[in-house]
PyMOL Python script that loads the backbone (N, CA, C, O; Angstrom):
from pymol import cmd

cmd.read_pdbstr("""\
ATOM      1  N   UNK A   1       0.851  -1.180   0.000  1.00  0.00           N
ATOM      2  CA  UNK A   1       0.000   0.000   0.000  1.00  0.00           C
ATOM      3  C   UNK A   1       0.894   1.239   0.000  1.00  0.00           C
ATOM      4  O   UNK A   1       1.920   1.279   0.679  1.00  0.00           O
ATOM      5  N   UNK A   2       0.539   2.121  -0.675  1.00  0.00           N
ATOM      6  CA  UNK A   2       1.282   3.490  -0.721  1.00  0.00           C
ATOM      7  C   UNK A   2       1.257   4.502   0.433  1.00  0.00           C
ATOM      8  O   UNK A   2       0.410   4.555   1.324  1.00  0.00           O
ATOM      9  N   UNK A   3       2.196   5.200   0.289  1.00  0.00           N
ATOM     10  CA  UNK A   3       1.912   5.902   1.628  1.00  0.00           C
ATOM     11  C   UNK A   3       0.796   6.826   2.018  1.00  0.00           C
ATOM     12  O   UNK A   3       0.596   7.293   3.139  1.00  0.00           O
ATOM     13  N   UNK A   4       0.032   7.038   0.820  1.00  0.00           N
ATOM     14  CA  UNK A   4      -0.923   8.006   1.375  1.00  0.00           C
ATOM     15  C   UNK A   4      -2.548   7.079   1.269  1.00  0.00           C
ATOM     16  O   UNK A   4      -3.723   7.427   1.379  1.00  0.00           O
ATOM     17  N   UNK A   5      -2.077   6.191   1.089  1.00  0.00           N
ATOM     18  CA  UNK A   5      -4.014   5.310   0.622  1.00  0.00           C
ATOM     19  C   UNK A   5      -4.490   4.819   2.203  1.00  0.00           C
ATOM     20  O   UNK A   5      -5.480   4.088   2.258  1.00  0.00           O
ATOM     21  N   UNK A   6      -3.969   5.113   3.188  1.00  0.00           N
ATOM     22  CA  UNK A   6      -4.556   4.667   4.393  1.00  0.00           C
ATOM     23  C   UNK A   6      -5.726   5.342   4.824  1.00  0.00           C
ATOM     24  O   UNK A   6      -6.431   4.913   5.738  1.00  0.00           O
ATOM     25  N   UNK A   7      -6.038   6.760   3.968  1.00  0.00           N
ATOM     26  CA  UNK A   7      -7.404   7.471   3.851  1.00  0.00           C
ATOM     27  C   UNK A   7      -7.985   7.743   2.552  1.00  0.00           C
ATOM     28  O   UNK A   7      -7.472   7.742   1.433  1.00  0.00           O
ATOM     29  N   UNK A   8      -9.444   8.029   3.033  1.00  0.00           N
ATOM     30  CA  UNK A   8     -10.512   7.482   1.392  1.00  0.00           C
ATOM     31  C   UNK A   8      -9.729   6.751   0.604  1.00  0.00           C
ATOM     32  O   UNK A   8     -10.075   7.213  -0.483  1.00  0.00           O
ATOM     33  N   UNK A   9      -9.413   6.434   0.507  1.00  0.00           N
ATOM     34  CA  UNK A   9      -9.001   5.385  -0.875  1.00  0.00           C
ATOM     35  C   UNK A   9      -7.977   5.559  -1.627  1.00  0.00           C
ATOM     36  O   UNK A   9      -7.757   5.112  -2.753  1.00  0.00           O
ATOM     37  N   UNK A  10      -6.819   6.805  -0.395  1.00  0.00           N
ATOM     38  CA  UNK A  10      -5.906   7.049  -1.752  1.00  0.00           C
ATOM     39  C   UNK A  10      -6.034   8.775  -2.249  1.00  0.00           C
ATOM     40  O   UNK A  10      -5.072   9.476  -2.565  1.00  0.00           O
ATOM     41  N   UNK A  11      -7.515   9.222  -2.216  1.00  0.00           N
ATOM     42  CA  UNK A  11      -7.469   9.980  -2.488  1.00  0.00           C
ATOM     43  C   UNK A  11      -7.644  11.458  -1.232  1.00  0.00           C
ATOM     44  O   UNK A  11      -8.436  11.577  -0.297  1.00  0.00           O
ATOM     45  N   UNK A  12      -6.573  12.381  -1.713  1.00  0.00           N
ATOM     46  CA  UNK A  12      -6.499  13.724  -1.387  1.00  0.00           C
ATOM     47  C   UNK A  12      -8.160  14.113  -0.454  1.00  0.00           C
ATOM     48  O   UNK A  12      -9.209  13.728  -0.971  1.00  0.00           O
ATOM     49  N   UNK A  13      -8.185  14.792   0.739  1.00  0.00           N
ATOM     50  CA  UNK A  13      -9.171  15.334   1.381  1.00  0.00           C
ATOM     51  C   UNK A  13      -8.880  17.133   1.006  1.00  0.00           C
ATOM     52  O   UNK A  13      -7.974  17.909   1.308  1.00  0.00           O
ATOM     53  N   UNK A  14     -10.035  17.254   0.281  1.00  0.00           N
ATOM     54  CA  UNK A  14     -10.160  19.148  -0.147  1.00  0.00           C
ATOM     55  C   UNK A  14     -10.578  19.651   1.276  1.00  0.00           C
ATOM     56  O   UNK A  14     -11.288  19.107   2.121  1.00  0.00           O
ATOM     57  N   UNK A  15      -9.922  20.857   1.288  1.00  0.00           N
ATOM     58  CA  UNK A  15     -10.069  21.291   2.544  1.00  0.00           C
ATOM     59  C   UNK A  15     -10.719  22.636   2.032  1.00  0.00           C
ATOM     60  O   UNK A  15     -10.664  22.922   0.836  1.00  0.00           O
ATOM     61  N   UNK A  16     -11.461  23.626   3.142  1.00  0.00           N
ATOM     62  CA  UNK A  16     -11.712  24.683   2.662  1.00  0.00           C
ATOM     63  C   UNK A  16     -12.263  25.419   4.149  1.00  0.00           C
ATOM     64  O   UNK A  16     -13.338  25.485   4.744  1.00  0.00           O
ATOM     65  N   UNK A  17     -10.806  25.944   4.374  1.00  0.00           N
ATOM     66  CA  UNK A  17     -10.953  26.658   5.527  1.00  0.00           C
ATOM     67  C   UNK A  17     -11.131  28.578   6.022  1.00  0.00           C
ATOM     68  O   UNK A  17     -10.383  29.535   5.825  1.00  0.00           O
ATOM     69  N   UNK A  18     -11.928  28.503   6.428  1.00  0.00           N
ATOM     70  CA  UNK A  18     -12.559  30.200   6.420  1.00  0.00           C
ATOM     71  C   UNK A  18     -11.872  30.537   8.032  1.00  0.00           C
ATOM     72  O   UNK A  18     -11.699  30.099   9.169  1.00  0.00           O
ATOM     73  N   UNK A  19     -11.642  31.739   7.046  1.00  0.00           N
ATOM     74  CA  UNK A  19     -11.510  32.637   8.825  1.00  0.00           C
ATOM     75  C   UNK A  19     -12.077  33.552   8.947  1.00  0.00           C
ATOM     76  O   UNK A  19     -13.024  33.602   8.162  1.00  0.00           O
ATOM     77  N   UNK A  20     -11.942  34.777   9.883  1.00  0.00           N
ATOM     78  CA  UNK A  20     -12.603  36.320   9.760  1.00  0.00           C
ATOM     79  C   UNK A  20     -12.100  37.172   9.623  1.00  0.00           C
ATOM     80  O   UNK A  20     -12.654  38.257   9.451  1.00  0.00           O
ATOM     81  N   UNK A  21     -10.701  36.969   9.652  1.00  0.00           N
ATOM     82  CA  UNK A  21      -9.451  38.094   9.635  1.00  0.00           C
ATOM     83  C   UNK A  21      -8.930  37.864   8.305  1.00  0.00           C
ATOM     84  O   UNK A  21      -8.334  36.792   8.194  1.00  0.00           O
ATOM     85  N   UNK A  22      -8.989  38.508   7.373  1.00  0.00           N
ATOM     86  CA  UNK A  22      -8.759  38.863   5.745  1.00  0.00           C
ATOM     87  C   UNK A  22      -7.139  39.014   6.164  1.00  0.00           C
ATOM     88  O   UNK A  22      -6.470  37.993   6.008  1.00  0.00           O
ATOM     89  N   UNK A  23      -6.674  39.824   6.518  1.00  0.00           N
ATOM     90  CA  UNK A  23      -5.158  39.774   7.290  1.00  0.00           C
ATOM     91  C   UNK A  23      -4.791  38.586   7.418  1.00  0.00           C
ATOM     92  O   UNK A  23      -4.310  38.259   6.332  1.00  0.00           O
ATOM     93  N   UNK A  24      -4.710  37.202   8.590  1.00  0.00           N
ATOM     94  CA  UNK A  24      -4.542  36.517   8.577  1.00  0.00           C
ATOM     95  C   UNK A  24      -4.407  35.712   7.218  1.00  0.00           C
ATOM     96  O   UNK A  24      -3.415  35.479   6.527  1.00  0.00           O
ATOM     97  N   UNK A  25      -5.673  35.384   7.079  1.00  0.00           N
ATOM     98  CA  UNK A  25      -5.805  34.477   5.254  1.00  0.00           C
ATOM     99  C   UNK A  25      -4.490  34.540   4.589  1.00  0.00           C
ATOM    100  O   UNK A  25      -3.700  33.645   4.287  1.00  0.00           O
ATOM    101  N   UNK A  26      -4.443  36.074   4.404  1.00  0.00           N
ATOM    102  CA  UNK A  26      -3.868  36.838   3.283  1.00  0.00           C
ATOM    103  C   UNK A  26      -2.338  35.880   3.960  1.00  0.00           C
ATOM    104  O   UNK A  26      -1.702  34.915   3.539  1.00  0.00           O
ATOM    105  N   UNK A  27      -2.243  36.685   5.075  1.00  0.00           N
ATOM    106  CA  UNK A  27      -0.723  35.728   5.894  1.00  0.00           C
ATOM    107  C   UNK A  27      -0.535  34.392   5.013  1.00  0.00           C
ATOM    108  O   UNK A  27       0.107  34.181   3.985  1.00  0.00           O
ATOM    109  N   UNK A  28      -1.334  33.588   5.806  1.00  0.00           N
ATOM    110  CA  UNK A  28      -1.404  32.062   5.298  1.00  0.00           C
ATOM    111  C   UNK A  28      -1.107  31.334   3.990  1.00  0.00           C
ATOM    112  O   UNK A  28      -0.266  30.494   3.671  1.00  0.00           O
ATOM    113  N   UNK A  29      -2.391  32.140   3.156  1.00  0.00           N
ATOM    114  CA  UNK A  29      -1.865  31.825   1.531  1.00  0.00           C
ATOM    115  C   UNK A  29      -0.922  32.509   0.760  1.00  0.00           C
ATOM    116  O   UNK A  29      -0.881  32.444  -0.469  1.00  0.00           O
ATOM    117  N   UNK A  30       0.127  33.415   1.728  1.00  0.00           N
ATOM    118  CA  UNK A  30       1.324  34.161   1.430  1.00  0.00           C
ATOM    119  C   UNK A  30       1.050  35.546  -0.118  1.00  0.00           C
ATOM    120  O   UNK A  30       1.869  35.919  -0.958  1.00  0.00           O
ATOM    121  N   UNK A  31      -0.197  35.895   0.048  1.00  0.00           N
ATOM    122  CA  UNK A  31      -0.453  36.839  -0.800  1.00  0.00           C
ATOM    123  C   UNK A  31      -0.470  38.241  -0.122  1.00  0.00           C
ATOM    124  O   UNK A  31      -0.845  39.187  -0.815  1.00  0.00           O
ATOM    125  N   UNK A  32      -0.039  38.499   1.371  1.00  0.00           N
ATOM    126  CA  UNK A  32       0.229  39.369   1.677  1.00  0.00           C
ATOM    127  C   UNK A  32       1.814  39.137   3.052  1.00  0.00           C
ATOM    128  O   UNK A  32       2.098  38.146   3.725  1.00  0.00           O
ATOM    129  N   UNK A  33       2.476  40.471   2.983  1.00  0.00           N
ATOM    130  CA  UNK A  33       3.636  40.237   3.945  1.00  0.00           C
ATOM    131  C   UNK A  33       3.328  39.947   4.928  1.00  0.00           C
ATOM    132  O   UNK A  33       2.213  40.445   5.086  1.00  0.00           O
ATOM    133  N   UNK A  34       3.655  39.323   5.930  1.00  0.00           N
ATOM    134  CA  UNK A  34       3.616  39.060   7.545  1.00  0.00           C
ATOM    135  C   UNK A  34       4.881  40.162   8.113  1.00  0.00           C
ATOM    136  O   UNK A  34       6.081  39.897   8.032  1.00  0.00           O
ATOM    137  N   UNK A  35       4.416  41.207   8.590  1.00  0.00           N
ATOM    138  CA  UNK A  35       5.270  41.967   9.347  1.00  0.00           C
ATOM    139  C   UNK A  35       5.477  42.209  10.813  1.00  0.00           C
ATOM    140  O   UNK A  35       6.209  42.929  11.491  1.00  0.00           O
ATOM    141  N   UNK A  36       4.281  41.071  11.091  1.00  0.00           N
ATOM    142  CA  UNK A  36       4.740  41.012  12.699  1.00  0.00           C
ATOM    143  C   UNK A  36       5.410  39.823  13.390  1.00  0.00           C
ATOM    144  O   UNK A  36       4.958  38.769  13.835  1.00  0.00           O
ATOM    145  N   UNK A  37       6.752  40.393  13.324  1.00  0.00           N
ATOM    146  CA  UNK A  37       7.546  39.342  14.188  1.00  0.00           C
ATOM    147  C   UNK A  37       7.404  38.380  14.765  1.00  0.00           C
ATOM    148  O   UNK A  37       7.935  37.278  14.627  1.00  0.00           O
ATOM    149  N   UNK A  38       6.051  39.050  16.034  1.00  0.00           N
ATOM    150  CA  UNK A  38       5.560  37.665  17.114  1.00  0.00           C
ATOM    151  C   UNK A  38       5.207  36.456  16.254  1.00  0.00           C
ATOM    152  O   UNK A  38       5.717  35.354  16.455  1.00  0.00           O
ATOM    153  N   UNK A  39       4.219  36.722  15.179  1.00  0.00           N
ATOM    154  CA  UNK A  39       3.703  35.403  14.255  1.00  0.00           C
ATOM    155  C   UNK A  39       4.247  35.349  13.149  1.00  0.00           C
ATOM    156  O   UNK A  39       3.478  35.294  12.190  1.00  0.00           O
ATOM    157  N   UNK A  40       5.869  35.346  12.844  1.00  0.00           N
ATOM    158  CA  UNK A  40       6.178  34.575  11.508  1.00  0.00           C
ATOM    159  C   UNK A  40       6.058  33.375  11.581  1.00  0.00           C
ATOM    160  O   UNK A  40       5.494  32.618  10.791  1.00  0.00           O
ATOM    161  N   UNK A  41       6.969  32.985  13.232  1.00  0.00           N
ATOM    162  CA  UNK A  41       7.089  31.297  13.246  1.00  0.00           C
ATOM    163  C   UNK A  41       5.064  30.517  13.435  1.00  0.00           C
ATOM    164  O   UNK A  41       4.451  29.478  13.190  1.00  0.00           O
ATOM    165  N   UNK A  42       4.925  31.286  13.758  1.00  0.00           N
ATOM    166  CA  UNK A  42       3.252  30.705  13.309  1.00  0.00           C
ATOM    167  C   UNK A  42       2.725  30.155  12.226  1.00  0.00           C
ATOM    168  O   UNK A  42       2.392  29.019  11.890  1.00  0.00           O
ATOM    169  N   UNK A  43       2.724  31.297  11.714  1.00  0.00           N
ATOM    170  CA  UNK A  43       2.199  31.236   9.914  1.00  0.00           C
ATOM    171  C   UNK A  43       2.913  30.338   9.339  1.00  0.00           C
ATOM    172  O   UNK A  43       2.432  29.518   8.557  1.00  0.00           O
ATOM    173  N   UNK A  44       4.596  30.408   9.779  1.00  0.00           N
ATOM    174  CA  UNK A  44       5.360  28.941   8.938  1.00  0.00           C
ATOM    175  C   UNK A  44       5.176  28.192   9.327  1.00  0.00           C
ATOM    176  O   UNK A  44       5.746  27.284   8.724  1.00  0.00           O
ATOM    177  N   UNK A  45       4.562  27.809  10.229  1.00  0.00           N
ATOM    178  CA  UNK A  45       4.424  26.607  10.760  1.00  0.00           C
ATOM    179  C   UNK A  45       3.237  26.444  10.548  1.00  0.00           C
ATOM    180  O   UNK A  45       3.052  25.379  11.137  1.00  0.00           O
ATOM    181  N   UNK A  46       2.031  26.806  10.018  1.00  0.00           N
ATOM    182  CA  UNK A  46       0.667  26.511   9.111  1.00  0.00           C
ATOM    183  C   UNK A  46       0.981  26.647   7.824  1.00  0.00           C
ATOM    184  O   UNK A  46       0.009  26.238   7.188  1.00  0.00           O
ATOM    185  N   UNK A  47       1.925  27.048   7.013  1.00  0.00           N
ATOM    186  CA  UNK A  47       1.696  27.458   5.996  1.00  0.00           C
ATOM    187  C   UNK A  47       2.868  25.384   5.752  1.00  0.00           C
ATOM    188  O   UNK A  47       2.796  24.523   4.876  1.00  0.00           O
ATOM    189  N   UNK A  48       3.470  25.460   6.655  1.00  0.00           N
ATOM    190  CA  UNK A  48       4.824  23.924   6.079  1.00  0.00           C
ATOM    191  C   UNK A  48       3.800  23.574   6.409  1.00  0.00           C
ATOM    192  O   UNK A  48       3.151  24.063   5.485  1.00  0.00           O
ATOM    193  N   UNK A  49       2.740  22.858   7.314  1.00  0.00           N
ATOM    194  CA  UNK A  49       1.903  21.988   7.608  1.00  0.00           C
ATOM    195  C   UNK A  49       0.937  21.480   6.350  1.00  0.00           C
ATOM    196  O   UNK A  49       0.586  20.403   5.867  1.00  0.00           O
ATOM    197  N   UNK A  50       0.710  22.934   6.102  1.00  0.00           N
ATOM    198  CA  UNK A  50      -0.159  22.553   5.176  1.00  0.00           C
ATOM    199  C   UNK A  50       0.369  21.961   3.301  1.00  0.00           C
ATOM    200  O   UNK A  50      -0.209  21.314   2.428  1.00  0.00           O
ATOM    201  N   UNK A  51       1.730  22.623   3.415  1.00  0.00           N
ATOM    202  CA  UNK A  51       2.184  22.366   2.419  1.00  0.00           C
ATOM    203  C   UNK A  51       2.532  20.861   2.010  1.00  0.00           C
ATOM    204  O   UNK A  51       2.378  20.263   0.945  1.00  0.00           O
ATOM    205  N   UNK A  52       3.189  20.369   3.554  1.00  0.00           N
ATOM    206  CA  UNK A  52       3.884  19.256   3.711  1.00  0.00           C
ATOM    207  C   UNK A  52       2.179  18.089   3.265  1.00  0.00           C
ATOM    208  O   UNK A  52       2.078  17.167   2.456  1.00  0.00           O
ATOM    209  N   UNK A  53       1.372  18.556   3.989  1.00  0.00           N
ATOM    210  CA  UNK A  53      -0.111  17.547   3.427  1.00  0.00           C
ATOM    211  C   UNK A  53      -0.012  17.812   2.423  1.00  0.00           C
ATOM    212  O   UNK A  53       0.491  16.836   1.865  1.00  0.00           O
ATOM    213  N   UNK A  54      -0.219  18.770   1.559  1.00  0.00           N
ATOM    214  CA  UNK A  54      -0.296  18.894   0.268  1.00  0.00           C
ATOM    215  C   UNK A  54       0.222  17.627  -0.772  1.00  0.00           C
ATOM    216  O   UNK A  54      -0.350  16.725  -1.384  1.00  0.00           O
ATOM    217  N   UNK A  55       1.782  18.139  -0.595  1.00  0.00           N
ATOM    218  CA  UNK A  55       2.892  17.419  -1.474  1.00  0.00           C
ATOM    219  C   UNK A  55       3.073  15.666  -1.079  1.00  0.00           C
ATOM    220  O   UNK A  55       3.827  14.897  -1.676  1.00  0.00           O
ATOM    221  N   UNK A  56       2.272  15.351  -0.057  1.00  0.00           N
ATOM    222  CA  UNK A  56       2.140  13.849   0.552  1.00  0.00           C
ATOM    223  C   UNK A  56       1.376  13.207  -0.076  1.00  0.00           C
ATOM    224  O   UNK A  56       1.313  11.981  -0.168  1.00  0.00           O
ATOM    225  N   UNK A  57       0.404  14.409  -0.807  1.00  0.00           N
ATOM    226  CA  UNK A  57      -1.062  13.859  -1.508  1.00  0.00           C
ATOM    227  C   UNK A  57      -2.511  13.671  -0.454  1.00  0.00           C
ATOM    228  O   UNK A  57      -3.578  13.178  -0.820  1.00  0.00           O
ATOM    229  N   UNK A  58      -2.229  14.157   0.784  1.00  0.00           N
ATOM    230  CA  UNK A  58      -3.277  13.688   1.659  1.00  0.00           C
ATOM    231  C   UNK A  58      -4.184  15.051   1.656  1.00  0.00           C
ATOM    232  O   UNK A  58      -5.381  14.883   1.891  1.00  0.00           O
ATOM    233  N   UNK A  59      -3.840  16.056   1.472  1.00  0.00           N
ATOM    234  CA  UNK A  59      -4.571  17.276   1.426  1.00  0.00           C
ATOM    235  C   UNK A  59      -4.316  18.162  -0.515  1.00  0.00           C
ATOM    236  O   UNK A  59      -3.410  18.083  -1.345  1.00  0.00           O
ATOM    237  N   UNK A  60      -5.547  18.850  -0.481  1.00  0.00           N
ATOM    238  CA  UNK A  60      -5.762  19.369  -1.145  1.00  0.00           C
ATOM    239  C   UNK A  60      -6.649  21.263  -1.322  1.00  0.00           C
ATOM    240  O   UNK A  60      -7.630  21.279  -0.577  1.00  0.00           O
ATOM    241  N   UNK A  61      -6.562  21.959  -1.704  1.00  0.00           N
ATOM    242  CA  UNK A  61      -7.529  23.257  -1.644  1.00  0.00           C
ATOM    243  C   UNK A  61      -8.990  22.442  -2.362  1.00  0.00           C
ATOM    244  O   UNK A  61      -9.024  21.489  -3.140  1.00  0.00           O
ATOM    245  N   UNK A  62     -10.419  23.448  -1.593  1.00  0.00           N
ATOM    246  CA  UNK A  62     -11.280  23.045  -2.419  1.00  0.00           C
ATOM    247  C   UNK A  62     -11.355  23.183  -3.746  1.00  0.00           C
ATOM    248  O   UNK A  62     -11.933  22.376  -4.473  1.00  0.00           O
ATOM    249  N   UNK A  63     -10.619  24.490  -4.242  1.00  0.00           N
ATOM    250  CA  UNK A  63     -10.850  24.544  -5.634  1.00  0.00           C
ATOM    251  C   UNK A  63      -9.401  24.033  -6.049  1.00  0.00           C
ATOM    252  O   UNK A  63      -8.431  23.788  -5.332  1.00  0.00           O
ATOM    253  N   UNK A  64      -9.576  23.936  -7.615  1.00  0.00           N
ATOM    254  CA  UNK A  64      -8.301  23.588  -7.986  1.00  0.00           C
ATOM    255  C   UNK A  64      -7.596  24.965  -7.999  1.00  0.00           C
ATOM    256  O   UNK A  64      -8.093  26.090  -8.051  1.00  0.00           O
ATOM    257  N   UNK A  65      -6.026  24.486  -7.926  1.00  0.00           N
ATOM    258  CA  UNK A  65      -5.718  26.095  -7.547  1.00  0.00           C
ATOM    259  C   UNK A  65      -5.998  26.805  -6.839  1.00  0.00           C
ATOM    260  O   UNK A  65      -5.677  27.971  -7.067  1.00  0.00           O
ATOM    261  N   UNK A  66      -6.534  26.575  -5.956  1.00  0.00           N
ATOM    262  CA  UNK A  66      -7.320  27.605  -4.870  1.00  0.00           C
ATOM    263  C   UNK A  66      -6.312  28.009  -3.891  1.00  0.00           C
ATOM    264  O   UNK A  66      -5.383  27.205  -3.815  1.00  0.00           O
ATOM    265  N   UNK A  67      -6.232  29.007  -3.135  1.00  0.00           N
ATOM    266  CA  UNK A  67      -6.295  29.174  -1.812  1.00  0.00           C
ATOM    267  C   UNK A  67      -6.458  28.225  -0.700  1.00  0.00           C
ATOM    268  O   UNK A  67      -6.952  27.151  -1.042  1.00  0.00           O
ATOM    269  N   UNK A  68      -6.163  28.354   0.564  1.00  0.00           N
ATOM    270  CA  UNK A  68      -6.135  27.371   1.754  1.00  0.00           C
ATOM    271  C   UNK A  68      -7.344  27.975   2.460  1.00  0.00           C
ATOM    272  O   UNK A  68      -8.355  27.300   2.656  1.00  0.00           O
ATOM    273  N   UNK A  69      -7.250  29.126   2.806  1.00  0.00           N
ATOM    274  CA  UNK A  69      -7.969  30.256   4.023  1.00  0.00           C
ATOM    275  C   UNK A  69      -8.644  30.992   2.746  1.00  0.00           C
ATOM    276  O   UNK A  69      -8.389  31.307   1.583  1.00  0.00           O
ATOM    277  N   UNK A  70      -9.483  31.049   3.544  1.00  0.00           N
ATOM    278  CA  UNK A  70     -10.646  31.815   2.417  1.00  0.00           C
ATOM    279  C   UNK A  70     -11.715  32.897   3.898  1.00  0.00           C
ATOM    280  O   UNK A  70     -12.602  32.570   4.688  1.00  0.00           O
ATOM    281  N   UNK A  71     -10.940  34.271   3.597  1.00  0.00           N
ATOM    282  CA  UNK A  71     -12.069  34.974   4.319  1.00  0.00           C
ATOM    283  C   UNK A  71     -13.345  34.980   4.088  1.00  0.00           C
ATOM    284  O   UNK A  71     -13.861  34.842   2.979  1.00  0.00           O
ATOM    285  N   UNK A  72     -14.087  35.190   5.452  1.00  0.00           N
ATOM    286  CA  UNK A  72     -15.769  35.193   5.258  1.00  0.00           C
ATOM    287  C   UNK A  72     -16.076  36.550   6.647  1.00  0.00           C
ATOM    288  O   UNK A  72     -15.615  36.398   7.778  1.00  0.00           O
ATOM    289  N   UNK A  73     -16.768  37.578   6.314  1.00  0.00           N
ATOM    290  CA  UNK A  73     -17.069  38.539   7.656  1.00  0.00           C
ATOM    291  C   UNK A  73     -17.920  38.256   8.662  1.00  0.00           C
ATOM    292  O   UNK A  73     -19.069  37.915   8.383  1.00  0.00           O
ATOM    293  N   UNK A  74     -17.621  38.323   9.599  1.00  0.00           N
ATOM    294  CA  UNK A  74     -17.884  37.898  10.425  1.00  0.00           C
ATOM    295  C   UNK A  74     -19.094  38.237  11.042  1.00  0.00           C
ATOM    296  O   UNK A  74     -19.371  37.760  12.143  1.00  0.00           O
ATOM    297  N   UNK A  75     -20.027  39.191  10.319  1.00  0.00           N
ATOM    298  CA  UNK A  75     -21.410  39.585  10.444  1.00  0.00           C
ATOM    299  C   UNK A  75     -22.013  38.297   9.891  1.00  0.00           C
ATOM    300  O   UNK A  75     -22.965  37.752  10.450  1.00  0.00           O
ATOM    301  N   UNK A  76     -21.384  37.768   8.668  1.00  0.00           N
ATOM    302  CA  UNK A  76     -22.325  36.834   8.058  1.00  0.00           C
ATOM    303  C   UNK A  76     -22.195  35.516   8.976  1.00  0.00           C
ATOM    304  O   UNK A  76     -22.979  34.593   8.753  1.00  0.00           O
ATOM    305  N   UNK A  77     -21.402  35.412   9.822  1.00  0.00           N
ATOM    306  CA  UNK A  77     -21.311  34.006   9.720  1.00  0.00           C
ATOM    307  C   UNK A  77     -21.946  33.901  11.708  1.00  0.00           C
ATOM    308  O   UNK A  77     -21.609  34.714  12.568  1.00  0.00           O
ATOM    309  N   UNK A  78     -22.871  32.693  11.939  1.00  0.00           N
ATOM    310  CA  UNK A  78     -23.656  32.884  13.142  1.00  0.00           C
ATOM    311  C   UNK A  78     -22.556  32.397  14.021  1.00  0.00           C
ATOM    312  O   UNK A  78     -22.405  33.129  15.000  1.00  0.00           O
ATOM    313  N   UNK A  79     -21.630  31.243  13.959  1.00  0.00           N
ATOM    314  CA  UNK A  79     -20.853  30.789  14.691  1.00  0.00           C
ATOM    315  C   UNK A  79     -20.389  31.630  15.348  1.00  0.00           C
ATOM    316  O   UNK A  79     -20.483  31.607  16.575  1.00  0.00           O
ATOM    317  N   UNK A  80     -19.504  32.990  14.399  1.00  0.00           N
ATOM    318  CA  UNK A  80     -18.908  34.045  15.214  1.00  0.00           C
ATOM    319  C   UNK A  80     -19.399  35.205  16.124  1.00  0.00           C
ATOM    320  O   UNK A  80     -18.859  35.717  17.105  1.00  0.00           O
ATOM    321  N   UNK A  81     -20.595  35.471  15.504  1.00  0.00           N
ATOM    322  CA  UNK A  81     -21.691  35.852  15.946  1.00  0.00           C
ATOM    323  C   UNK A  81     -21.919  35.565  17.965  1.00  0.00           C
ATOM    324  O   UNK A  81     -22.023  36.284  18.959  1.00  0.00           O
ATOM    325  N   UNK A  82     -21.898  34.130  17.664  1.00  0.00           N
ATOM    326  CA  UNK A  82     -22.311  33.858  18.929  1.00  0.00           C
ATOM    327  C   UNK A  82     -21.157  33.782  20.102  1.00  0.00           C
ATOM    328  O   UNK A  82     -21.405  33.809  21.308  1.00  0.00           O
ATOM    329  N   UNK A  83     -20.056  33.697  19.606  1.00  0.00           N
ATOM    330  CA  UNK A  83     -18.566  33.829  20.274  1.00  0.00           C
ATOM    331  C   UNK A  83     -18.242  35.027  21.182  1.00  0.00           C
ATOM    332  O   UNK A  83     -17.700  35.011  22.287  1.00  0.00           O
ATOM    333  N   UNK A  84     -18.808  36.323  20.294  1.00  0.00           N
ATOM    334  CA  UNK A  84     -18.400  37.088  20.826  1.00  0.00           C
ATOM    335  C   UNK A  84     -19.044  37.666  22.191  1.00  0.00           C
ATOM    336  O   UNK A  84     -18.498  38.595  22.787  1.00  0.00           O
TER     337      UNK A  84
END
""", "prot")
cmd.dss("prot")
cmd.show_as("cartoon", "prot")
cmd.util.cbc("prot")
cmd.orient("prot")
């Protein structure tokens, strides 16, 4: 068995993860700079995580080509809503 078929069948799980901070996202899918010190080693360390699934074949973006983090505001969404 190959190394990645020990889930679904082999095939890649699409992920499609939202946040509320457009900042962040932007961090993550490296389309904007990270200029705060405290969280570089953060972000690299989500951004290798996610990469490292990637290139294993066990993870995937929902779209092709897509993005990882996909902002959503946080008016729309009830989960956050109720957090605060």
């Amino acid at each position: 068995m190959a190394e990645n078929e020990d889930h679904l069948g082999g095939f890649p799980v699409r992920v499609d993860i939202k946040g509320d901070s457009s900042l962040v996202c932007s961090w993550v899918n490296g389309t904007c700079w990270n200029r705060r010190k405290d969280l570089v080693m953060l972000v690299s360390v989500v951004q290798r995580n996610l990469y490292d699934a990637w290139n294993s074949g066990l993870l995937m973006t929902a779209e092709q080509g897509g993005q990882w983090l996909r902002h959503t505001f946080r008016e729309n969404s009830k989960k956050s809503r109720r957090s605060c």
